[in-house]
C-alpha positions as CSV (number, residue, x, y, z in Angstrom):
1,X,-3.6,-9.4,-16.4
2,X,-1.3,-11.8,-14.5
3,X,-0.8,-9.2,-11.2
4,X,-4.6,-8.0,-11.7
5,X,-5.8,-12.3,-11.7
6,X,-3.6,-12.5,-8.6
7,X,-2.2,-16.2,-9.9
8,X,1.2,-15.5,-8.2
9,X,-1.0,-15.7,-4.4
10,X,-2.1,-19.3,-5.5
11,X,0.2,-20.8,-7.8
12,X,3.5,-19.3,-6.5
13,X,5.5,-22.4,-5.2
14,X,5.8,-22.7,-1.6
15,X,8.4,-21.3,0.8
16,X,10.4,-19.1,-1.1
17,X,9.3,-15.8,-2.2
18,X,9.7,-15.2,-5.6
19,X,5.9,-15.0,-7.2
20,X,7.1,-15.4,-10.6
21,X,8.3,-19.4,-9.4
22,X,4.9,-21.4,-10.1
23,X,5.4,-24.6,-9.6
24,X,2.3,-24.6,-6.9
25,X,1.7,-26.4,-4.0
26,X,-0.3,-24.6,-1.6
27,X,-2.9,-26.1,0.5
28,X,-6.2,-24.4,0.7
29,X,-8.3,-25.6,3.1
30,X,-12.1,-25.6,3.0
31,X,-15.6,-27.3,4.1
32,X,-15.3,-29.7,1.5
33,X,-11.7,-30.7,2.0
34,X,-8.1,-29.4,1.5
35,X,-7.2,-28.7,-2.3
36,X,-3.6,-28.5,-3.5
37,X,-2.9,-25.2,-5.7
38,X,-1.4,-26.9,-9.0
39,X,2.1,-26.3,-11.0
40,X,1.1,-23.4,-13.8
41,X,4.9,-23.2,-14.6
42,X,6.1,-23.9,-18.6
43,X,7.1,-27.2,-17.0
44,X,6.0,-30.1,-20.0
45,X,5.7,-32.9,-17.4
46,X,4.3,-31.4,-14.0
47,X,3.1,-28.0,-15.5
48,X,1.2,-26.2,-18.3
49,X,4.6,-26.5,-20.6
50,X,2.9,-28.9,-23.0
51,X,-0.6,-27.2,-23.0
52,X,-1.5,-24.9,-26.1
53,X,-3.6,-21.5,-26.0
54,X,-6.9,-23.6,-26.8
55,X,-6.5,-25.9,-23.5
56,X,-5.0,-23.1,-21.4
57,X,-8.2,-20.8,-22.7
58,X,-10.9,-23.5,-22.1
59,X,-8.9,-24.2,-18.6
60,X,-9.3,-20.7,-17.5
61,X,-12.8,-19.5,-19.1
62,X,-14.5,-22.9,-19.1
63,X,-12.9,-25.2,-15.6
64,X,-12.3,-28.0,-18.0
65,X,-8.5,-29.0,-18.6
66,X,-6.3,-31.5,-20.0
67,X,-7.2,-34.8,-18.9
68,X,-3.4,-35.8,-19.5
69,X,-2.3,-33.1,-17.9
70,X,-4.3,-32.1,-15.1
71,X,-4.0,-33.8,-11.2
72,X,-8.1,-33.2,-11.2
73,X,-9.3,-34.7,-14.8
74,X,-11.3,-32.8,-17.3
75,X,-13.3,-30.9,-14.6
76,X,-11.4,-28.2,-12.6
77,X,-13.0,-27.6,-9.1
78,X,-14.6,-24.0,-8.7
79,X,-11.5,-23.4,-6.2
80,X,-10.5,-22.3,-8.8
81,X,-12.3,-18.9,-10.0
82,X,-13.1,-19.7,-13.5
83,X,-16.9,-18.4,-12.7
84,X,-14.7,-15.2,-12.7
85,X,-12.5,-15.6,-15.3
86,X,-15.0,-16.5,-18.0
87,X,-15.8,-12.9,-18.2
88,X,-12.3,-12.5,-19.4
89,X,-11.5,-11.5,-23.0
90,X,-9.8,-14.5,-25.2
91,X,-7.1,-11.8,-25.7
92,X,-6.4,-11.0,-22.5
93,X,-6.3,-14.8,-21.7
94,X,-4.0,-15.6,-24.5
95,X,-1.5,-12.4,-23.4
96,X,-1.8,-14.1,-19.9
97,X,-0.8,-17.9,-21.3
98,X,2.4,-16.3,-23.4
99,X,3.5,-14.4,-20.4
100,X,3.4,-17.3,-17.9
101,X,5.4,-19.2,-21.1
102,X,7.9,-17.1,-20.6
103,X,8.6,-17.9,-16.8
104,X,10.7,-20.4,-15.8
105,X,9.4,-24.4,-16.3
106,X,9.7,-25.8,-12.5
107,X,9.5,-29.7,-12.0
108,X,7.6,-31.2,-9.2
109,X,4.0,-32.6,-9.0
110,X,1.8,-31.4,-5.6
111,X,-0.6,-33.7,-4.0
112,X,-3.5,-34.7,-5.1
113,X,-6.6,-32.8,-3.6
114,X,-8.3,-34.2,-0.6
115,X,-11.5,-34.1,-0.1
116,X,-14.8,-35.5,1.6
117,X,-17.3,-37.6,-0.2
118,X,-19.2,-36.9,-2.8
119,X,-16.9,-34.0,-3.5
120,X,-14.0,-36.5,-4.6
121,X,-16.4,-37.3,-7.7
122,X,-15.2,-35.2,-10.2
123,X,-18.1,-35.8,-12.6
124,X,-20.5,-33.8,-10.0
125,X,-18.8,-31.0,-11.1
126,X,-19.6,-31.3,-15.0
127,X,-23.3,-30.8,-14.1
128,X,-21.9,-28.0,-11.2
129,X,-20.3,-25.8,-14.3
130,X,-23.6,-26.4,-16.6
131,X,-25.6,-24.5,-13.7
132,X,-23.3,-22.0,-12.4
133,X,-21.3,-21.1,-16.2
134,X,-22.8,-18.6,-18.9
135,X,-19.5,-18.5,-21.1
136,X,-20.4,-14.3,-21.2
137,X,-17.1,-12.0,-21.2
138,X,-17.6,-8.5,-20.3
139,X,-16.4,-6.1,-23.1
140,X,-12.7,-5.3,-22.0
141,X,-13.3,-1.6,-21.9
142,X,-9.9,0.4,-22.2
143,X,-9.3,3.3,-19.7
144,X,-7.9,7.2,-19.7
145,X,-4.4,7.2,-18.1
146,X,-6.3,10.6,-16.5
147,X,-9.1,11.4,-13.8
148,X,-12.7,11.1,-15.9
149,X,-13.6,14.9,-15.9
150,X,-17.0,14.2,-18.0
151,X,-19.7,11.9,-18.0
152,X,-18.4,10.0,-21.0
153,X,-15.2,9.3,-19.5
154,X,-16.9,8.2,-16.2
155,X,-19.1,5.3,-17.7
156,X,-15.9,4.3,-19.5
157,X,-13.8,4.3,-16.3
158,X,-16.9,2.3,-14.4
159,X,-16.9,0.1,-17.4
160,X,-12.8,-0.4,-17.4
161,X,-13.5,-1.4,-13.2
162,X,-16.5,-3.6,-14.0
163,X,-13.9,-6.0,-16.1
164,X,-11.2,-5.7,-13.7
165,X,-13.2,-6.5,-10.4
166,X,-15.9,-9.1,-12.0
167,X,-13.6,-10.5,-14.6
168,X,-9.3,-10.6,-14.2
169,X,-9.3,-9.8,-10.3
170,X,-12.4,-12.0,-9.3
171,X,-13.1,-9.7,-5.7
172,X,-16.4,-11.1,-5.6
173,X,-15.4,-14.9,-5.2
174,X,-13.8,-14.0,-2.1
175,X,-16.3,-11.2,-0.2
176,X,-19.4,-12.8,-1.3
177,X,-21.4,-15.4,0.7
178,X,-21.8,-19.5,-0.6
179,X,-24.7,-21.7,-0.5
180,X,-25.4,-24.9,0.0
181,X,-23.9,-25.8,-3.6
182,X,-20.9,-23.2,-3.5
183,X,-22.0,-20.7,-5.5
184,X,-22.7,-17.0,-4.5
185,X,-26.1,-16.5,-3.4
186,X,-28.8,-14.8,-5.4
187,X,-28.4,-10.7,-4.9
188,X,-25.3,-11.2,-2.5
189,X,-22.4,-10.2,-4.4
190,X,-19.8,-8.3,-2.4
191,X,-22.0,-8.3,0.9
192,X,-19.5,-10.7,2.8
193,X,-19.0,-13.9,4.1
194,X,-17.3,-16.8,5.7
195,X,-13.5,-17.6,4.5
196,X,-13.5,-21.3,2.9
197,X,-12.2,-22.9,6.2
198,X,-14.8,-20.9,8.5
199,X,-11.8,-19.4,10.9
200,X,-12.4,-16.1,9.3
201,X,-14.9,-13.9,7.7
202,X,-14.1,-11.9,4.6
203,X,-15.7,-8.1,4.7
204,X,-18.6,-6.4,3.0
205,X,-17.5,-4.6,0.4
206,X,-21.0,-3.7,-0.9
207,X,-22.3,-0.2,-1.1
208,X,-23.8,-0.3,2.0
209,X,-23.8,1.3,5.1
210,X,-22.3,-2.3,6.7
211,X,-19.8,-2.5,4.0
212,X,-18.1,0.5,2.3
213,X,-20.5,3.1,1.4
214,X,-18.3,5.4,3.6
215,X,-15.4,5.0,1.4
216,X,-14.9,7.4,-0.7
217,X,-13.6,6.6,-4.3
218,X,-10.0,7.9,-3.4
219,X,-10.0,5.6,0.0
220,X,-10.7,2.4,-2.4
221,X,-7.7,3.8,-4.6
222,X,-5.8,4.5,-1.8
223,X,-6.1,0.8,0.0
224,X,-5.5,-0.8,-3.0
225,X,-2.5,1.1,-3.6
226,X,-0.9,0.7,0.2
227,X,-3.0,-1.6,2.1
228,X,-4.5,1.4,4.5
229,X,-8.3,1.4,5.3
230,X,-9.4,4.9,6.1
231,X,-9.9,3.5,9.6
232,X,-5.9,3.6,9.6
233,X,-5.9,-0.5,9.5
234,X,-3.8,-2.0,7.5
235,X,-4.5,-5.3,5.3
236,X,-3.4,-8.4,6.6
237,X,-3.9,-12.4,5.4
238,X,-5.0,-13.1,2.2
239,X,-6.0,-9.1,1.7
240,X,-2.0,-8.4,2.2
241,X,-1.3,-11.0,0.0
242,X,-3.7,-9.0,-2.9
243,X,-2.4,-5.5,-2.3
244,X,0.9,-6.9,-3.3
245,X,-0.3,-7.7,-6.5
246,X,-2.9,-4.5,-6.9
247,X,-0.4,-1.9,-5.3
248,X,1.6,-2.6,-8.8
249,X,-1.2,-2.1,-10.8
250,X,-1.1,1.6,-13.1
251,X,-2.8,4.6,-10.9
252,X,-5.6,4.6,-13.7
253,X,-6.3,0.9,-13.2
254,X,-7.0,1.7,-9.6
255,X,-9.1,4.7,-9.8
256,X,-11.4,2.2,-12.2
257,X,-12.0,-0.4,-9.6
258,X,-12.4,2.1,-7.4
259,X,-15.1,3.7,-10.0
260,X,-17.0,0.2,-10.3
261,X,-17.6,-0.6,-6.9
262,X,-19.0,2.4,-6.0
263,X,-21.6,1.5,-7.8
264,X,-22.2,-2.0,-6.6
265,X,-25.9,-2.6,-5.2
266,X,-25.7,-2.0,-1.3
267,X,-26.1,-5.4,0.7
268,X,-27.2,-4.8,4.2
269,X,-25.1,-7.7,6.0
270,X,-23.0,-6.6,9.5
271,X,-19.8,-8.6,9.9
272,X,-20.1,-11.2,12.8
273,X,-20.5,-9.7,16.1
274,X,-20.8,-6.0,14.5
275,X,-23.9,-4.2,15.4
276,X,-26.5,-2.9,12.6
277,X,-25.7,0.7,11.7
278,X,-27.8,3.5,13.7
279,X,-30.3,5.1,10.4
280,X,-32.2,6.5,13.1
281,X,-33.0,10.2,14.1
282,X,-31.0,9.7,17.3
283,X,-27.5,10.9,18.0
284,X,-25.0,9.1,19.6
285,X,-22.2,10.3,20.7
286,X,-18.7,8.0,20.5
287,X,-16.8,8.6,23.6
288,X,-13.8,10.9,23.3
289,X,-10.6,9.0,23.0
290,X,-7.2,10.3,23.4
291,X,-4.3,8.4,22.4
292,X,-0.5,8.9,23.4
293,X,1.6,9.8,19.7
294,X,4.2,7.4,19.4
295,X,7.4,8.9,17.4
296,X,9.5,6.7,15.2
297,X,12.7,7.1,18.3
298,X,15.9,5.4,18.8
299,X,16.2,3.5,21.9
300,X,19.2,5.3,24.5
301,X,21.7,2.3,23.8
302,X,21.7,2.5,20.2
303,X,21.9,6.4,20.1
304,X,25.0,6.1,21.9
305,X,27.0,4.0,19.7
306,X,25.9,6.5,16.7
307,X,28.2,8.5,14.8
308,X,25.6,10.0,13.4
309,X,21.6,11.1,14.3
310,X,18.5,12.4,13.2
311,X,16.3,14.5,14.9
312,X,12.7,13.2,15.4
313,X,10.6,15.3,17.4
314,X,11.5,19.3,17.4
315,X,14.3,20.0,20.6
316,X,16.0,22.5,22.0
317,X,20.0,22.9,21.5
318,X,22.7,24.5,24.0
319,X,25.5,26.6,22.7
320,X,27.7,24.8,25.5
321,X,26.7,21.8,28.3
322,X,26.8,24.4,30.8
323,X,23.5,25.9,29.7
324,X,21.6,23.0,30.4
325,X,19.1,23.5,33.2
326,X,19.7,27.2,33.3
327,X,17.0,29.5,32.5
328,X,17.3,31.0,29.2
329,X,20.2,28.8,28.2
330,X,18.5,27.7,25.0
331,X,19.9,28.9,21.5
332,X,17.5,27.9,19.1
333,X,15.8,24.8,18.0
334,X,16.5,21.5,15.5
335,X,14.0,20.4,13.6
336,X,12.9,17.1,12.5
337,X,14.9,15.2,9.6
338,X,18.0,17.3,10.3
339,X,21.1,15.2,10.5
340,X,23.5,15.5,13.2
341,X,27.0,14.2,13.3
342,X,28.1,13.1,17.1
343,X,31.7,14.8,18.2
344,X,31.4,14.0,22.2
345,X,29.1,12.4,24.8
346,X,29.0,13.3,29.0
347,X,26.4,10.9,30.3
348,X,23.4,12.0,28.6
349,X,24.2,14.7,26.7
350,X,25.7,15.1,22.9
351,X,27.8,17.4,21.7
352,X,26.8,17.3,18.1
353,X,27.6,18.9,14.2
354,X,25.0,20.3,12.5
355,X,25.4,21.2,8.5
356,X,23.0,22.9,6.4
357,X,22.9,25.8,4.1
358,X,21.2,29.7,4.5
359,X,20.2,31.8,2.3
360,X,20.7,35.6,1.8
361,X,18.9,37.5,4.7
362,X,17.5,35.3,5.9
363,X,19.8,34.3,9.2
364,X,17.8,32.9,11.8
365,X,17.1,29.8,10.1
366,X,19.2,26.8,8.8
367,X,17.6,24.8,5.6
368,X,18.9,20.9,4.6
369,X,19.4,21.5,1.0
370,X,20.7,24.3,-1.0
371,X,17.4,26.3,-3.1
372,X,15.5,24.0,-1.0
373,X,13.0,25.5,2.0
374,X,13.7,22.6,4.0
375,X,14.4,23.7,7.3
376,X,15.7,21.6,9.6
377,X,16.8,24.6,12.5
378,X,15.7,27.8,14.1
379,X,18.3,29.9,15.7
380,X,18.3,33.1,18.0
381,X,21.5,36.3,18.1
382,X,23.9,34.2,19.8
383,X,23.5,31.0,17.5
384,X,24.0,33.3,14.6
385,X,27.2,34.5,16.0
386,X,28.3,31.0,16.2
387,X,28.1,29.7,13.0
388,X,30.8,29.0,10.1
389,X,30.1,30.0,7.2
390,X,31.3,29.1,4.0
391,X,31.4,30.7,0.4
392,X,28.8,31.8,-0.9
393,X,27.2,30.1,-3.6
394,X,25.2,32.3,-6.6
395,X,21.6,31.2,-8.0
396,X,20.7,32.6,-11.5
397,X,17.0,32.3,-10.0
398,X,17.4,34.0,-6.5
399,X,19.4,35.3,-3.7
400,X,22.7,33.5,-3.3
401,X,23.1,30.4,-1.0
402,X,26.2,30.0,1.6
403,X,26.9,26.4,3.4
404,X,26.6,26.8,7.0
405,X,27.2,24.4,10.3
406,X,27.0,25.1,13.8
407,X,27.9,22.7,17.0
408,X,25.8,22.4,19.4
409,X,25.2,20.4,22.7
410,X,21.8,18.4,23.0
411,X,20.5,15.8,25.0
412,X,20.0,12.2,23.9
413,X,15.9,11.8,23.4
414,X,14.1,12.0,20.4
415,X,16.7,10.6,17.9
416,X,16.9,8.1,15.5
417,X,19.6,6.3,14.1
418,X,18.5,6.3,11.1
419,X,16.0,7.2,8.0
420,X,14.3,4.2,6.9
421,X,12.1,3.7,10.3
422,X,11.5,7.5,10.3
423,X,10.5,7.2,6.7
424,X,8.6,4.0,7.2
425,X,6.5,5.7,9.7
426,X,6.1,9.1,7.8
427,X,5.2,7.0,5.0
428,X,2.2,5.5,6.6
429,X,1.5,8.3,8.2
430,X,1.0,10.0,4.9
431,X,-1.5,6.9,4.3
432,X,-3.7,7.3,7.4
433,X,-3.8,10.8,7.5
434,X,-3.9,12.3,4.2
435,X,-5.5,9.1,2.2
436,X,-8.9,8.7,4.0
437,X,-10.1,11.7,1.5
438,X,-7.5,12.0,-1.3
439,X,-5.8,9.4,-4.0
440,X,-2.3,10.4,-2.5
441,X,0.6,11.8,-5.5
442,X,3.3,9.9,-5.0
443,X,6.3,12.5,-3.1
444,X,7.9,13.2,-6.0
445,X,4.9,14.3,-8.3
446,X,5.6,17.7,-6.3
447,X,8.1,20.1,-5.8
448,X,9.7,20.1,-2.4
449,X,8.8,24.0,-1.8
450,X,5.3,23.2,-2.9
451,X,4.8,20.6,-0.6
452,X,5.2,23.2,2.0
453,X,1.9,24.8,1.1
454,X,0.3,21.8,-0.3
455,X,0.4,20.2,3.3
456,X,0.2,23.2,5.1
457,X,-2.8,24.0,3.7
458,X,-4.7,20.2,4.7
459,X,-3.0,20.6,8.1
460,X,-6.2,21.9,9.7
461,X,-8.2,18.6,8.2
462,X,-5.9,16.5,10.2
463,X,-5.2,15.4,14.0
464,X,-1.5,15.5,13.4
465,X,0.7,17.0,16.1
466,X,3.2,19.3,15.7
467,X,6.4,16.6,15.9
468,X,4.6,14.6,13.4
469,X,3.2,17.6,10.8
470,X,7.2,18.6,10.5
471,X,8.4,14.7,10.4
472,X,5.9,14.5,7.6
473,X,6.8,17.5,5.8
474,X,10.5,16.8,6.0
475,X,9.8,13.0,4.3
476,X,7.5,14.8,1.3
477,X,10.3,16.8,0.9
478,X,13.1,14.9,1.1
479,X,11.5,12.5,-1.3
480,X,10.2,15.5,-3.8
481,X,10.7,15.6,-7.6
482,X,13.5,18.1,-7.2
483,X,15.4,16.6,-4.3
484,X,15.0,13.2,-6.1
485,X,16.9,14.7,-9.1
486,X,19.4,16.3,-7.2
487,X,20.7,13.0,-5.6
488,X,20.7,11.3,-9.0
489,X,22.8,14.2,-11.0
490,X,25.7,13.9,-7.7
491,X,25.8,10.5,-8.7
């Protein structure tokens, strides 16, 4: 309840980045002034130390707090998203007030709010909570840790997303509009709005076509998981600052939010500046766009102080530098992922190692991993005849196994220097491409082999290009269930 509340984003103290440090601080600025985010750390003097579960619970479900305690008196400003958390269960509010107990106490007392007149009068906001409060909780409905594959299941999974996104995660005090008096308007819940200080505008989440009808249930999972629309855009400001805290939420918890808001009441209410969607017979055709792929790639200086490489896009390789720019001088091909250990450089060519393993009859190919179908190159007659070969290896499940390497001459473009920015970008490439329709597995809930046919089989629903199918392939599989246990057992 603490990560799906999102009290680290508020309460965490400033500059410095550990979210479980809340001795507060922040400034949030709005239309009726700047407010101070207070201390929520075990502190007794400056924080909630002193407080017990009936304060803490009345703070949280009511907006009224310790008048002892509290930098704002008995009545807590609706900055605070107690219209949200009333809904919460008094269980889940007490598990929420002995966890934070258990964090460390941090002295230090922030500002006091500042705000225009009348706001400043804090007894405004007495009468403000006896319109706008019901004191309701929503039944805190518990959820499958699998897909709903019934009808039964689903109203429990909608159910389980209802409390999550009304009550613990409060979405709706953010992407709704404000009156006059600062509460969400009548029939306008999720359709969008103005950010408190009026620089920005927070989006329509509604079910409508101007807010997220389009998304399908996955996409919702998937964003909240990574941060990826299924426009390919990727969260930023205060959203960032919430998939931190949802992307560690369980898989189940996700697909329930996901669940809920699907069935959120459309609101029909265009972002600033965006055009009302077309409902009309008429067709209208988007303009082809084409845009230049741009591979993860090393730049020429750092390549060349490598003693080691990784092939990015697929190239051709030369037996010896001679065969460069000679027609037919190519030997076979290295694919991407495959790691290449530098022996010699002439201006812009490498003279490189290449190590792998192959398996019985099977000659023309080089793999990464032994058992593994990872191939990382493709040889012709006179790269076979190059190659040293080691001993061979036996499988009780297959054909044996022999380590292999071959050198080889290449020439500096395409390479990286290393895998985290190739995995960095295959990771959100896996996002964009595969997420817009599917709650993505996680590499390892898969084989590496059966990510082969698993992704070969979506290729054809994707605009991937060749380079970036096989650098996405090679990152499933090196990051598989098997390959994964395979590193840990040579440990």
């Amino acid at each position: 309840m603490f990560i799906a509340g999102d009290c680290a984003t508020c309460h965490a103290t400033t500059n410095q980045k550990d979210h479980l440090k809340l001795g507060g601080g922040r400034a949030f600025d709005t239309a009726f002034g700047r407010f101070y985010m207070p201390n929520i750390s075990p502190d007794p003097k400056d924080g909630i130390g002193n407080w017990t579960l009936a304060q803490f619970t009345k703070a949280v479900r009511e907006g009224v707090g310790p008048a002892d305690v509290m930098p704002d008196g008995k009545n807590l400003y609706p900055a605070f998203p107690y219209t949200s958390y009333q809904r919460m269960s008094a269980n889940d509010v007490r598990d929420m007030f002995a966890y934070i107990k258990t964090l460390e106490p941090l002295p230090g007392k922030v500002p006091d709010h500042d705000l225009k007149f009348p706001y400043s009068l804090r007894r405004g906001i007495g009468v403000w909570r006896l319109a706008f409060l019901d004191g309701r909780p929503i039944e805190n409905q518990s959820v499958a840790t699998k897909p709903a594959t019934n009808a039964s299941a689903q109203h429990e999974l909608v159910a389980r997303g209802r409390y999550l996104v009304e009550a613990a995660g409060h979405c709706a005090e953010c992407h709704s509009p404000r009156a006059f008096t600062g509460a969400i308007k009548a029939g306008m819940h999720y359709g969008g709005g103005p950010t408190p200080d009026g620089k920005g505008y927070f989006p329509n989440i509604s079910q409508d076509e101007t807010g997220i009808k389009f998304w399908a249930a996955n996409s919702v999972v998937n964003y909240l998981k990574s941060g990826i629309s299924p426009l390919n855009k990727t969260a930023g400001g205060d959203m960032a600052e919430v998939i931190a805290n949802t992307s560690q939420l369980p898989i189940n918890e996700l697909r329930a939010m996901a669940a809920y808001l699907k069935t959120a009441p459309g609101v029909d209410k265009p972002a600033p500046g965006q055009p009302e969607p077309n409902l009309t017979p008429q067709i209208v055709m988007i303009p082809l766009q084409q845009h230049n792929v741009v591979l993860p790639i090393s730049d020429a200086t750092a390549v060349g102080k490598a003693d080691s490489v990784y092939v990015v896009n697929t190239k051709p390789f030369h037996l010896d530098e001679a065969g460069f720019g000679t027609k037919g001088g190519e030997a076979g091909k290295l694919l991407a992922t495959a790691r290449l250990k530098v022996l010699e450089r002439k201006n812009n060519l490498l003279k490189v190692k290449l190590e792998g393993w192959q398996v019985d009859g099977v000659q023309s190919a080089i793999f990464g991993m032994q058992g593994q179908r990872m191939m990382v190159g493709v040889l012709d007659e006179a790269a076979i005849e190059k190659l040293e070969r080691g001993q061979k290896v036996a499988s009780q499940s297959g054909p044996a196994w022999s380590p292999v390497s071959l050198t080889v001459w290449i020439d500096n473009t395409g390479l990286n220097t290393g895998l985290a920015d190739m995995w960095s970008y295959s990771s959100s490439l896996y996002n964009s491409s595969c997420g817009t329709c599917h709650s993505l597995p996680e590499p390892h809930h898969y084989l590496a082999n059966q990510w082969i046919g698993n992704l070969g089989a979506m290729r054809r629903y994707t605009s991937l290009t060749t380079d970036q199918y096989r650098l996405l392939l090679g990152y499933l599989q090196n990051h598989a269930q098997d390959v994964h246990a395979a590193e840990a057992s040579a440990k």
